[in-house]
N, C-alpha and C positions, 0 to 999 in steps of 0.2 A: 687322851691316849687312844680312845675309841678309832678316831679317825684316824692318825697314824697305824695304827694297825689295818685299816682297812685298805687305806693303801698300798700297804705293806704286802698285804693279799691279792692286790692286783696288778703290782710287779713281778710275784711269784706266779698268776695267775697264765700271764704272758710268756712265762719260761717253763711253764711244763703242760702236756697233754691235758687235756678237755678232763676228760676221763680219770685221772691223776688227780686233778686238781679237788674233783670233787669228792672222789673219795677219800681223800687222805686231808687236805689243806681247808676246804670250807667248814667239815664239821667243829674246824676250831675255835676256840670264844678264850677271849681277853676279859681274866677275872683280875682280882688284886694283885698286888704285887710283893715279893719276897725280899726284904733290903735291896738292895741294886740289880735284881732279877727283875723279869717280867712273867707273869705265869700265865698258860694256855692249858685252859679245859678241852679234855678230851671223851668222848662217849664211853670209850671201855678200854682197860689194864694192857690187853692188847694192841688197840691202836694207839695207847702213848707210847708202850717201847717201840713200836713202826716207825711214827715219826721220829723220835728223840733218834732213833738209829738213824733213818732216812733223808729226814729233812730240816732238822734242825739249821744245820751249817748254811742254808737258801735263805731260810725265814732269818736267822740272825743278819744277812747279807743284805736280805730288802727292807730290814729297818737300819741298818748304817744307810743304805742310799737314799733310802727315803727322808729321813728326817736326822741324821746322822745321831743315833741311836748306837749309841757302843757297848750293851747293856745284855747283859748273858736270859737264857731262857729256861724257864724251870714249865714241866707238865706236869699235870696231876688229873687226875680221874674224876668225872663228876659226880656228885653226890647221888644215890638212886633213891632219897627222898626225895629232892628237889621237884618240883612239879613246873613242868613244862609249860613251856608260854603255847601259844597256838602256831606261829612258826615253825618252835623245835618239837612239837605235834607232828607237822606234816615231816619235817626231813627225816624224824624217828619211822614213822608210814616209810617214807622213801627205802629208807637206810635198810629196815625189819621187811621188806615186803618178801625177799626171794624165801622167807620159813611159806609163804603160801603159791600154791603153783603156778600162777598169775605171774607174768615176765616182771622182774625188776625194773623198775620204773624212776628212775632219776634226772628231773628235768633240767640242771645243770642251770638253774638261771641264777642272777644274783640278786640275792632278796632286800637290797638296798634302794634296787631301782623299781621305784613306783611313778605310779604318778604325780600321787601325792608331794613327789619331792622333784618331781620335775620344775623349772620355773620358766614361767610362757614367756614369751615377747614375740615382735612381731616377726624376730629372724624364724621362728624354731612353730606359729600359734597354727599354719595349714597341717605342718605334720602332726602335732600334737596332737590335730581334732581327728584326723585320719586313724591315728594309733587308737584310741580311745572308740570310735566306731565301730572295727575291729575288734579288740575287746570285750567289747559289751554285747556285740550281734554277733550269734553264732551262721548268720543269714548275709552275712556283710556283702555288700555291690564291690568291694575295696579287695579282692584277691587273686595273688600275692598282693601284699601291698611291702614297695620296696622303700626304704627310706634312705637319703643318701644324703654325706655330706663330710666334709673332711676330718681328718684325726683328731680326737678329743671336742667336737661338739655337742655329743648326744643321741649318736644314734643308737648305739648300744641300750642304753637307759629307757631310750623309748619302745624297744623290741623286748627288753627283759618284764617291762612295766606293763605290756601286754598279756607273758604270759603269766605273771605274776595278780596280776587281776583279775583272772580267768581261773588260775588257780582258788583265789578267796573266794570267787562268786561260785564257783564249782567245783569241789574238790575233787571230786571224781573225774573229770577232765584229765587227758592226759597229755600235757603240753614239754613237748623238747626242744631244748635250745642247745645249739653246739656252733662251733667255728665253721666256718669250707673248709679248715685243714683237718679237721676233729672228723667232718664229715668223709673228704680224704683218708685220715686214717683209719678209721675204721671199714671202708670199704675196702682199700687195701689187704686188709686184718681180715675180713671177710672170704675174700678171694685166696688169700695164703693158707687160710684153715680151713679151705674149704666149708665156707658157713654163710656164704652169700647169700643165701634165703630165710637166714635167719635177720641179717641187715636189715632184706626188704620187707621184711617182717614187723620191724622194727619201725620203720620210718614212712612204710604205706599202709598196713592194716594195724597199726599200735597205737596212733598219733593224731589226737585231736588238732592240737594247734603243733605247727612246726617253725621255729625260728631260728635261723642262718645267718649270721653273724661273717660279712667280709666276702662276697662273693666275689670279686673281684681278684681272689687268690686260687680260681678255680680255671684261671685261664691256662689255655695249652694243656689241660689235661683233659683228651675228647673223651675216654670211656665213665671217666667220673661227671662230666658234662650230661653224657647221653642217660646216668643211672639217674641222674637228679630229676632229667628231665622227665621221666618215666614216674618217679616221685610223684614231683609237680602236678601230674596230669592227674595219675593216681588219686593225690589230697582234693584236687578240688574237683574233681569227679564225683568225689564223696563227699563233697562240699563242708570239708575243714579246711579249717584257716593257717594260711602262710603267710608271715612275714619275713622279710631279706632285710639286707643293710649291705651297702656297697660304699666305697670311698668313688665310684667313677660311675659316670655316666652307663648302662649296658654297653651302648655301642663303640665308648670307647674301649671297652676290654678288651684285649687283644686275645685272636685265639678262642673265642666264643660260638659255638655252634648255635648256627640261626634260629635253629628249634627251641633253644633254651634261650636264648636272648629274648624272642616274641613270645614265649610263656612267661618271661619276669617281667615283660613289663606291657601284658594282659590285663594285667587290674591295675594297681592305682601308681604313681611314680611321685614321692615326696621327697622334697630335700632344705637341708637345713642351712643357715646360713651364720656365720661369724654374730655371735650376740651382741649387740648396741650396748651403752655405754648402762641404761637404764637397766637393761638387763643386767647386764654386768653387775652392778651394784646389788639387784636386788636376789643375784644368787649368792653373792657374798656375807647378805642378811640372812639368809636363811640359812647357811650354812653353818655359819656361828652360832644363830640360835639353835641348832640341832648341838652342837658341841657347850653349850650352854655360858656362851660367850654374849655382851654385848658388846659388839665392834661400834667403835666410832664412826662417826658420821665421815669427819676428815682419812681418816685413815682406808674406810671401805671405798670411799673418792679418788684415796691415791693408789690403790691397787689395782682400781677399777679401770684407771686411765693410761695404768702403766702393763698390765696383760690381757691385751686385746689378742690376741691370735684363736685362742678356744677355751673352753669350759676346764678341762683335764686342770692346763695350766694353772687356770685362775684358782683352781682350787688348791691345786699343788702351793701356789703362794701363802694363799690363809693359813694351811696347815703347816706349813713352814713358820709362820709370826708367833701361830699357838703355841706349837712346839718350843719353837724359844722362850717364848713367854713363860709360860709353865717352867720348861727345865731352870733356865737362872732366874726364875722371880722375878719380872720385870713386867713393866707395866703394858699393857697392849696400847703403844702411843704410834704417831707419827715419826718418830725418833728411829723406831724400833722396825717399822714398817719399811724402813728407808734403806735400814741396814739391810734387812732380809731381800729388799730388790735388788740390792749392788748383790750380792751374793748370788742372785737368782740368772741377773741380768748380764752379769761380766761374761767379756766378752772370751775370756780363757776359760777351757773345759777342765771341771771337777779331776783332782787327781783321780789316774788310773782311767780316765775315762775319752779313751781316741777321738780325734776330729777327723772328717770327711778327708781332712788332706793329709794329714798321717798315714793312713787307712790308704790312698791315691799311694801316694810314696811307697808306701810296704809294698803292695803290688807291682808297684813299679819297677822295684827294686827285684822281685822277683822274679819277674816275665823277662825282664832285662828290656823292658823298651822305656820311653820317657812320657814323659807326664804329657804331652801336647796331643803324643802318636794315641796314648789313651783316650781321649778327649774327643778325637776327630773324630770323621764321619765316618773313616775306615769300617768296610765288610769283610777284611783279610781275617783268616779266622783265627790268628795270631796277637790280634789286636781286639775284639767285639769279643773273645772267651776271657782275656781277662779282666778289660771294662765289665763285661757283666760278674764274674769274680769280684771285684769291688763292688758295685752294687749291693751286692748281695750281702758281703761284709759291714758295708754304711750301716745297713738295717738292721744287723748283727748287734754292734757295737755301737750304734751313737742311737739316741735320742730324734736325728732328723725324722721329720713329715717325709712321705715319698716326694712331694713336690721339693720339699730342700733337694730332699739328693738327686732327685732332677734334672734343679737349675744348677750344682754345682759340676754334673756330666754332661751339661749343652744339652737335654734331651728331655722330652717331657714325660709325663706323670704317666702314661699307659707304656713309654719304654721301659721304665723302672719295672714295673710290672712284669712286664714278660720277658726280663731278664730276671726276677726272682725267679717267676712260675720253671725257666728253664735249669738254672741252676740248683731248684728245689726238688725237680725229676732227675736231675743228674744225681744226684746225693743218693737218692733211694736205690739206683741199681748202680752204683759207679763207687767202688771203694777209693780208687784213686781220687777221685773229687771228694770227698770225705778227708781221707788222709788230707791232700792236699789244703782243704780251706780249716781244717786244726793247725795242721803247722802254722798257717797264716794267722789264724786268728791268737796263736802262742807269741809269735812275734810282734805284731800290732799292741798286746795287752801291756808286753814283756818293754815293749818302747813308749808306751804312750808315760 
């Protein structure tokens, strides 16, 4: 159940604020359970009616999608005998720091991803040594060091396993990790409260280690481009450590100020590649044995050969097997594995859950033009505002890699891009764009 829930946390994780998340959604822990409940420890009286008011109804949401969990949720308060692991040491530190006048310090990372639980191969063995040098040298030749590589491979694990290492070996260190949209918003949040010195406060003289998750989502936005860059220069002026993570090459970001592109990629440039077959298997070993599973040899072979695309997935598979296994009693066979890939694998989308071309047709339907006139290479701004409207929606509501939704708009991987980054700046000052892509997204749900 451990790792069902943790995924669980990392669907939600993706659907609300940097900031949100950690205050409210991490400090939760998955104790025993109450007949057909599930219970979640909470720190204090307070924060359980928060949640149970706030966010129950999400977290009940992302374990139906995650493991189809239809199973109601009880909170309770944790015991103030219990004696803390060293983990729930630091986040306590974290959590208690604003009673002392020293800035609240919450480094936002997930404490899942170490090293230790990284599994090397040859796709994934230059970044690894990269990340880990980083790491360990507060001195490092390696900064920024960026690590790149497509959805669900590791990059994230590799940058949180940074600062998380850094964390053990130094507590005192004060290491942040946040999104480019977290980063975004908060400067934003800055500039509207009049508290932009306090940002910079935050992120140039606060900040040992700095890690930026997704730059790539930072394109077409020049004054957040120009604050970073100023960042950037700032940290390693003072020679602490940054690391980034990008799905795209720098130069193919669209919309990237040359200043901030030749400061990211000043120090070291690493990227990850699809895990071979071996790896494959032997993250699947590990991964069981953390859930205190031994997987078969046949069945870690057939899982291994049949989700090849990334890491996310493959794991998404295993805890799919488990999950069944556990809930109806059944054996962890090949039998069982077989089922759980036709379910995974089919080729029809999860009820409730739009395809790329539903989502094409809504709009369609919408704009009043046809599905071709979308498609094409058209710059009529009749045509390029609702294609990227779709876009924007794909990522919304389906599952696709930006490269799926892509290849299904004739257009590659950096147009996907700066057609979010456009329609994502439209949202913030455009009620009508707002209005508009609710309605859309009401009817797309409403049909799928």
């Amino acid at each position: 159940m451990q790792a069902i829930w943790e995924q669980a946390k990392e669907a939600v994780r993706e659907a609300m604020d940097p900031e949100g998340f950690q205050r409210w959604i991490a400090p939760l822990r998955l104790v025993e359970g109450e007949g057909d409940a599930l219970m979640l420890e909470c720190p204090s009286g307070f924060f359980k009616d928060w949640v149970e008011r706030h966010h129950r109804p999400r977290l009940e949401k992302a374990l139906r999608e995650v493991a189809g969990l239809d199973r109601p949720l009880k909170f309770k308060v944790q015991a103030q005998s219990e004696e803390p692991s060293v983990g729930k040491k630091r986040a306590l530190q974290m959590r208690f720091s604003d009673l002392n006048p020293s800035p609240l310090w919450q480094s936002g990372l997930n404490g899942d991803f170490t090293f230790e639980r990284f599994v090397v191969g040859p796709c994934n063995e230059f970044a690894y040594s990269a990340a880990l040098e980083v790491a360990r040298s507060q001195r490092t030749r390696y900064n920024p060091l960026l690590v790149m590589a497509n959805v669900g491979l590791g990059k994230s694990h590799l940058s949180c396993a940074v600062g998380n290492h850094v964390l053990e070996h130094g507590p005192q260190q004060r290491v942040c990790y946040t999104t480019a949209e977290g980063f975004i918003t908060e400067m934003v949040r800055g500039l509207r409260n009049k508290q932009l010195e306090g940002f910079k406060e935050k992120y140039r003289r606060q900040c040992d280690v700095l890690v930026i998750d997704g730059i790539e989502f930072l394109s077409g936005k020049a004054h957040t481009q120009m604050e970073l860059s100023h960042t950037l220069d700032a940290l390693t002026s003072a020679r602490k450590r940054i690391v980034l993570t990008s799905n795209l090459p720098p130069r193919e970001i669209p919309e990237m100020e040359e200043s901030l592109r030749s400061r990211i990629i000043s120090g070291l440039v690493v990227d990850i590649k699809p895990p071979d077959l071996d790896t494959r298997c032997r993250i699947l070993q590990q991964k069981s044995k953390q859930e205190g599973v031994e997987l078969p040899e046949e069945v870690t072979d057939y899982l291994a050969r049949r989700f090849t695309d990334n890491v996310r997935q493959l794991e998404s598979s295993l805890i799919h097997l488990l999950a069944k296994a556990s809930l109806l009693k059944r054996p962890v066979d090949l039998e069982l594995a077989r089922e759980v890939t036709r379910d995974l694998l089919r080729d029809a989308s999860l009820p409730g859950k739009p395809t790329i071309d539903q989502i094409v047709d809504c709009v369609c339907h919408h704009f009043k033009i046809d599905k071709e006139t979308l498609l094409s290479r058209s710059r009529k701004r009749t045509v390029y505002y609702p294609r990227q409207v779709a876009m924007y929606l794909c990522r919304q509501h389906t599952d696709a890699t930006l490269t799926l939704i892509g290849k299904a708009f004739r257009r590659d991987h950096a147009s996907v891009i700066h057609s979010l980054a456009v329609i994502q700046k439209r949202c913030l000052g455009d009620s009508t764009t707002r209005h508009q892509l609710a309605f859309l997204s009401q009817q797309i749900l409403k049909d799928s």
